[in-house]
N, C-alpha and C positions, 0 to 999 in steps of 0.2 A: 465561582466554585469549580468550575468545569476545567480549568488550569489545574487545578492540582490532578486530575485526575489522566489529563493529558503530559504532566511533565513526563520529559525525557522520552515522549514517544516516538518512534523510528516510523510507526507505519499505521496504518488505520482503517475498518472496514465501518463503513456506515453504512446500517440496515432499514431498509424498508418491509413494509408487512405486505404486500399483493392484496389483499383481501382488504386493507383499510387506507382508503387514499389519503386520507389525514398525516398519516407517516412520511408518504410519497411526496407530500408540499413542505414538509420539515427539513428532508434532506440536506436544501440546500442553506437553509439558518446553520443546521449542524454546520457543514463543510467549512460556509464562513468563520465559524465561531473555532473551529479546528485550526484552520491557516491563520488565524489570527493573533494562535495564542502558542501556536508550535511552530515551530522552523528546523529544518537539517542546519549544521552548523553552514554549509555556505549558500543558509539565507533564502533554500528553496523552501516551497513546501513540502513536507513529508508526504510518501507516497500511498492513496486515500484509493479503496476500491469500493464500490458499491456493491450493495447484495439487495437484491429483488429477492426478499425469502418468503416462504411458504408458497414456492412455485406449482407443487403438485395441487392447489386449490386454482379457484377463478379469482382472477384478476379483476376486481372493484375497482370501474370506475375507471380504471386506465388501461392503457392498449398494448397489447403482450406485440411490441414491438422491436425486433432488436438494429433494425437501423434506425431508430428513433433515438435508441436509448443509448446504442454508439456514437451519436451527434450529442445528447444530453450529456454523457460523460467528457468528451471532446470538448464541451465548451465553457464545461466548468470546473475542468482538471481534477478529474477521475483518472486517476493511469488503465481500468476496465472494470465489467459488471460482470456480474454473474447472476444467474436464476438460480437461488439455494433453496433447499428444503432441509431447515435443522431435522425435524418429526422424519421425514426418508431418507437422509443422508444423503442427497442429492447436490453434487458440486463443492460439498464441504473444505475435503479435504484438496480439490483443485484450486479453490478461490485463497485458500490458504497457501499452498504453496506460491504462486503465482504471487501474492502481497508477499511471502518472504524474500522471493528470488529479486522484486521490483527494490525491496528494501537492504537487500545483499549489493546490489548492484547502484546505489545509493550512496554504500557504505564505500565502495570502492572508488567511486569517484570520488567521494571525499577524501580518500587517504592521497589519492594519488595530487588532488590538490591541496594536500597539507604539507607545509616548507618545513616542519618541523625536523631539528635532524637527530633526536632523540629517540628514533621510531628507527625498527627493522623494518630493513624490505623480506618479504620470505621470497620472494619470486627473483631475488640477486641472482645474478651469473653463477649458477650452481657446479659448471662446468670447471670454472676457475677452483674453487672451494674442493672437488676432486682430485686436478694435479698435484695441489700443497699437501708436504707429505705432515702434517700436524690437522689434530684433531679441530673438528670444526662446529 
């Protein structure tokens, strides 16, 4: 069921709860079950950041570590985490940008590895397209 829900996905945050380690051991079923069922067209993984959320509470059960949790991301291809607090708005909107920009720059490599010649470049020789004296 979990396919349809992910088609056509570019990017992805999976959430942990800080306060319920139970979540914190699911992680990495999710991730699996992500990369499994989505791929960028050239066959990567789509780019997955974790959230350690409800940071402003105590941490159950696991250790508010973040050169731990930069090896745990590192080894299970997290591109980064972040410590969010939806309820405080704490890193929200950082952890967000950060997955757009991983996922912008995704996209770019893709194009640029796309032979396709049906496609504009925007970034052509602009220079050239100003000397001709015709509209462009």
């Amino acid at each position: 069921m979990t396919r349809v829900y992910y088609k056509e996905a570019v990017g992805a945050f999976i959430v942990f709860d800080v306060t319920r380690r139970s979540t914190f051991d699911a992680v990495l079923k999710w991730k699996s079950d992500l990369d499994s069922k989505v791929k960028l067209p050239n066959g990567k993984p789509i780019p997955a950041v974790l959230l350690a959320n409800k940071c402003d509470q105590k941490w159950d059960g696991l250790e508010n570590n973040p050169a731990m949790m930069d090896r745990y991301c590192k080894e299970n291809g997290f591109v980064a985490w972040f410590q969010t607090s939806a309820k405080e708005n704490i890193n929200i909107d950082e952890a967000t940008r950060f997955l757009v920009e991983n996922i912008l720059a995704s996209d770019c490599i893709h194009l640029s590895e796309d032979s396709d010649t049906d496609k504009v470049k925007l970034a052509e020789d602009t220079e050239r397209a100003v000397d001709k004296a015709q509209c462009c």
